[in-house]
N, CA, C and O of each residue as an XYZ file, in Angstrom:
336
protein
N       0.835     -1.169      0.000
C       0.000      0.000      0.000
C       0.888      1.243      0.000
O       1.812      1.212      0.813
N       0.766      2.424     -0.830
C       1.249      3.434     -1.192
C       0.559      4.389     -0.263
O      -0.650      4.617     -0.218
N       1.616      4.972      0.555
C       0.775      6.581      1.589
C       1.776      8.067      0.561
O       2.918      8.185      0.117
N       0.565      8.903      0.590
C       1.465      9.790     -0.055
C       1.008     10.912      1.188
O       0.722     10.659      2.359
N       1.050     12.207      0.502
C       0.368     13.444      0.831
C      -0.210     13.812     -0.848
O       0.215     13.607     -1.985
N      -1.127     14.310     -0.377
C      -1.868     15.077     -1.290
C      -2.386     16.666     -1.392
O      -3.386     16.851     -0.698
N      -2.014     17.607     -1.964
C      -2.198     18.918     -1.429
C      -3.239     19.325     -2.783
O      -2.839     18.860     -3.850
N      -4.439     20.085     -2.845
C      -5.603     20.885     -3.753
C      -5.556     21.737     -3.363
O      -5.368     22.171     -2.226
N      -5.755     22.195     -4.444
C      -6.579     24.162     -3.933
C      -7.803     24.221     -5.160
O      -7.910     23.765     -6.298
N      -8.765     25.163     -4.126
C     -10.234     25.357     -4.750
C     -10.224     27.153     -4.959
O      -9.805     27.999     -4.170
N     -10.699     27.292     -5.997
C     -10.587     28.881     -6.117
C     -12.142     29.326     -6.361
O     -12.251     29.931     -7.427
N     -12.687     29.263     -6.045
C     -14.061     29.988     -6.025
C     -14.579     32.120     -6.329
O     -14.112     33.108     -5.762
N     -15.352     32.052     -7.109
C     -15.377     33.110     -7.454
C     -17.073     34.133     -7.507
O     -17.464     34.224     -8.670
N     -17.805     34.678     -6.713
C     -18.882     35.116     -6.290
C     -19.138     36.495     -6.667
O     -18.185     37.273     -6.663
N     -20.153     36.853     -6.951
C     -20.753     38.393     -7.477
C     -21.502     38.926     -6.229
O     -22.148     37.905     -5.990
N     -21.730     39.466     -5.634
C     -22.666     40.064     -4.549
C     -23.207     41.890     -5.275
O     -22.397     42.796     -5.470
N     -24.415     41.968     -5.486
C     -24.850     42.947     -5.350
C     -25.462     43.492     -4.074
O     -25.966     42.846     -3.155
N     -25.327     44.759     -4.188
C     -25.202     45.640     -2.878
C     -26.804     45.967     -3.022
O     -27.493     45.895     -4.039
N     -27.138     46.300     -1.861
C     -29.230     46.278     -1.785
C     -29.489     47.569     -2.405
O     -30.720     47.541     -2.412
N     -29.277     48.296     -2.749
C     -29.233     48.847     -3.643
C     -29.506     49.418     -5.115
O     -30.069     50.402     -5.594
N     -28.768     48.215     -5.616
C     -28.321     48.047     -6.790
C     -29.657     46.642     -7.061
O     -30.535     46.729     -7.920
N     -29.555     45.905     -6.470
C     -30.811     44.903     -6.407
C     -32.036     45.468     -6.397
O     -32.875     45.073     -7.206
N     -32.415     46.749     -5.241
C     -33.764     47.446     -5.805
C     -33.634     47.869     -7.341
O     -34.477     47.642     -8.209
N     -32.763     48.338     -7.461
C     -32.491     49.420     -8.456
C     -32.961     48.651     -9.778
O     -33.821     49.096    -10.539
N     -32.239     47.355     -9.966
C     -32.208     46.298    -11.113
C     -34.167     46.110    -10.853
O     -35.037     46.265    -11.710
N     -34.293     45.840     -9.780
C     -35.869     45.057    -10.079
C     -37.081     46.498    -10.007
O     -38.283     46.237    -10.059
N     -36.702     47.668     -9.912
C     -37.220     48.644    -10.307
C     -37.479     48.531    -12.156
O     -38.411     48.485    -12.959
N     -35.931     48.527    -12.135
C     -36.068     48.802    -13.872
C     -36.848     47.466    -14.956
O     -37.257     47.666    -16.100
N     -36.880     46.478    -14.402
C     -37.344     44.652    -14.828
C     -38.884     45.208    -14.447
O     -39.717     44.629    -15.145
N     -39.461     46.153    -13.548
C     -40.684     45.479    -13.339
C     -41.584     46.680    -14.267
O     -41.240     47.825    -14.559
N     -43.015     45.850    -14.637
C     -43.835     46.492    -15.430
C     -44.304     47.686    -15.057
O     -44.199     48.147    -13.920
N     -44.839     48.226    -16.005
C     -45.831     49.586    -15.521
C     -46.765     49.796    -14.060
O     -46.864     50.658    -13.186
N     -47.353     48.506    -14.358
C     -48.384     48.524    -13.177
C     -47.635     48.022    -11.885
O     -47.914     48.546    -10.807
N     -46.906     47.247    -11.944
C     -45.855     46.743    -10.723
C     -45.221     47.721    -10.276
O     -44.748     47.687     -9.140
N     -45.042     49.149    -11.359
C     -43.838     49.978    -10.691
C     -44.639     50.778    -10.128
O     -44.245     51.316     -9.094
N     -46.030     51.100    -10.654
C     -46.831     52.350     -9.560
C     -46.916     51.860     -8.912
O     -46.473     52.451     -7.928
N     -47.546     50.202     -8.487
C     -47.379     50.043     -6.847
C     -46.304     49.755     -6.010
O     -46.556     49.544     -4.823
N     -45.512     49.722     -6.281
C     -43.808     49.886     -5.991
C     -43.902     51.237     -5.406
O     -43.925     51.603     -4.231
N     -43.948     51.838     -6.431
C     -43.849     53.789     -6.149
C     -44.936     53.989     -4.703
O     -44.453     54.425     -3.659
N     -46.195     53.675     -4.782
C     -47.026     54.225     -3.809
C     -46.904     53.370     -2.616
O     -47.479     53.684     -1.574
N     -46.030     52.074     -2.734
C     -46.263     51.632     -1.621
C     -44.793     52.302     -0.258
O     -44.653     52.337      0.965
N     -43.975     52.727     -1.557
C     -42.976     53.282     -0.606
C     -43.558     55.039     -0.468
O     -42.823     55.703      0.264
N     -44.598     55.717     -0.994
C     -44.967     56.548     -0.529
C     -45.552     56.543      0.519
O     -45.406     57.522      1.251
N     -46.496     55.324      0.981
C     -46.893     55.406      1.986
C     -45.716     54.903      3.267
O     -45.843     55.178      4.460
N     -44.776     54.246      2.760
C     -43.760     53.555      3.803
C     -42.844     54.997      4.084
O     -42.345     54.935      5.207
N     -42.524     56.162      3.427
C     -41.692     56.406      3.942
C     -42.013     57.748      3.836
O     -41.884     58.291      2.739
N     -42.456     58.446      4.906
C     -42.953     60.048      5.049
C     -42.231     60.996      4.421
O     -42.893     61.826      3.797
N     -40.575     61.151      4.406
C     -40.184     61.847      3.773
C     -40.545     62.308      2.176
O     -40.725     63.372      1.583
N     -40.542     60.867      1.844
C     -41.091     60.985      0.266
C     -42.793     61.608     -0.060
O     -43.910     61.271      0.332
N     -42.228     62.748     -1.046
C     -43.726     63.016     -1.563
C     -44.430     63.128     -2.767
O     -45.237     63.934     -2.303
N     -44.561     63.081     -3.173
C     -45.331     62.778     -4.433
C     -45.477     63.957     -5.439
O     -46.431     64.668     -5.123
N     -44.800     64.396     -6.593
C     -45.076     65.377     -7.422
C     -46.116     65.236     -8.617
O     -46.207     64.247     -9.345
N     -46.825     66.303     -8.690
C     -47.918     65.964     -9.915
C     -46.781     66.444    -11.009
O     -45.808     67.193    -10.923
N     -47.338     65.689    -12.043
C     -46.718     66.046    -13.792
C     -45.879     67.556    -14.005
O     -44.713     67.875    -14.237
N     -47.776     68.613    -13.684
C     -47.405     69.765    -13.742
C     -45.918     70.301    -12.890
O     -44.994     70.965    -13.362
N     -46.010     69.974    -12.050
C     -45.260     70.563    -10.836
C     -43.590     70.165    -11.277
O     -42.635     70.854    -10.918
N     -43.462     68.794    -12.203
C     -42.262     68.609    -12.457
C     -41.905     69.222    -13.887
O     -40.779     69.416    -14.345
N     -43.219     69.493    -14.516
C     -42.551     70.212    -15.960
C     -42.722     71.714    -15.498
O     -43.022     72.344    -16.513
N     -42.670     72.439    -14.569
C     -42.829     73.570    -14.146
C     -41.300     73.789    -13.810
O     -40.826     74.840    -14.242
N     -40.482     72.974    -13.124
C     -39.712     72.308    -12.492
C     -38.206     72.519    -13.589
O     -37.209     73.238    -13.521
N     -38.659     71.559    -14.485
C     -37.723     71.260    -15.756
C     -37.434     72.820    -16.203
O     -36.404     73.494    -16.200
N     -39.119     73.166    -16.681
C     -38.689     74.898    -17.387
C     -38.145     75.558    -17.138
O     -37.590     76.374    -17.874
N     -38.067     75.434    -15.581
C     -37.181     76.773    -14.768
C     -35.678     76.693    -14.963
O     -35.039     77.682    -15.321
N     -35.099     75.482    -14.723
C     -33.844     75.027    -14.838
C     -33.046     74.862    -16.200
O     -31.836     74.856    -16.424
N     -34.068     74.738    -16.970
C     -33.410     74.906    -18.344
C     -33.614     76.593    -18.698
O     -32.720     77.170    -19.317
N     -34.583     77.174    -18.357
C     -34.714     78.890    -18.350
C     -33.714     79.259    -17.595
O     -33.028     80.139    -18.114
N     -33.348     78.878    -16.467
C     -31.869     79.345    -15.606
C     -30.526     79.352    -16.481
O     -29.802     80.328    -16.676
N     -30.372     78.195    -16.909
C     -29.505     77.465    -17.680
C     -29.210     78.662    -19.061
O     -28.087     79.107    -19.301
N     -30.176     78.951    -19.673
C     -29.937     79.574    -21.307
C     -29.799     81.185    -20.797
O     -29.242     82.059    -21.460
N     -30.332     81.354    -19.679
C     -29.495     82.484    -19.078
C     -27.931     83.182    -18.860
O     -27.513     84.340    -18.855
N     -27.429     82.088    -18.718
C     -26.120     82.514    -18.615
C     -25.632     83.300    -19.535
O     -25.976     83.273    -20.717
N     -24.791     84.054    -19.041
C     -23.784     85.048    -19.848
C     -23.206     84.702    -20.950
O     -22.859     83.527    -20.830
N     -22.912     85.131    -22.004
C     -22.191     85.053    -23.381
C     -21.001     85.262    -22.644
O     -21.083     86.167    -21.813
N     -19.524     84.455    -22.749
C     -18.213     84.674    -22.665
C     -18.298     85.956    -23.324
O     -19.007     86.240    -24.290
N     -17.230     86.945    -22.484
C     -16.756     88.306    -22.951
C     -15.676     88.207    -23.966
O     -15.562     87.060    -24.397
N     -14.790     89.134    -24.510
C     -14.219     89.212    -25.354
C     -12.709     88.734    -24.177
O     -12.895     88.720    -22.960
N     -11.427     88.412    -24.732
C     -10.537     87.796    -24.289
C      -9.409     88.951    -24.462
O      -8.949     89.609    -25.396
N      -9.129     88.800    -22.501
C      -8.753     89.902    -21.951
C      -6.887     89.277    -21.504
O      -6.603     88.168    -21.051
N      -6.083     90.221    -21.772
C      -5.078     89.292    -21.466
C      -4.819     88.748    -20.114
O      -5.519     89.261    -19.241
N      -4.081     87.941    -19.767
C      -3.823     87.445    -18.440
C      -2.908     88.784    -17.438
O      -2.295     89.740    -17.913
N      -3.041     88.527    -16.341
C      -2.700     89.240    -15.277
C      -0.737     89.879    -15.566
O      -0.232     90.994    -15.433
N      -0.117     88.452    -16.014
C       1.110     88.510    -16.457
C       1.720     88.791    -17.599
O       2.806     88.381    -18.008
N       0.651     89.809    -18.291
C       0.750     89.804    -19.804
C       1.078     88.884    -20.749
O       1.790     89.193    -21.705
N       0.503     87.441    -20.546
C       0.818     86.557    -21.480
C      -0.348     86.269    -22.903
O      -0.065     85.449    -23.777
């Protein structure tokens, strides 16, 4: 009878998503009607959150893009401090 030693190695390799990223994924997978009650059920779960009507967010959008096209035209190009 033959005694030896025998030495293996196992290398194993695992993905873990962060909870997160798992809402996030089954937000985007779930249907229309699955996602409004998704949406209202964490409205009612979590007080902070509140609920915007349509209007209120395209009221919202206008302003910020009206802020936005506001800005100043660059002036004409003034030399640097060090005369360069």
């Amino acid at each position: 009878m033959v005694q030896g030693l025998q030495l293996s190695t196992r290398l194993t390799q695992s993905l873990v998503l962060a909870p997160q990223l798992q809402q996030s994924l089954a937000l985007l997978q779930a249907p229309t009607l699955e996602l409004k009650a998704l949406v209202e059920q964490e409205l009612q779960q979590n007080p902070v959150l509140e609920e915007m009507a349509p209007e209120e967010i395209d009221l919202r959008d206008q302003s910020e893009r009206d802020s936005d096209e506001v800005a100043e035209p660059p002036g004409p190009r003034t030399e640097g401090r060090w005369g360069a």
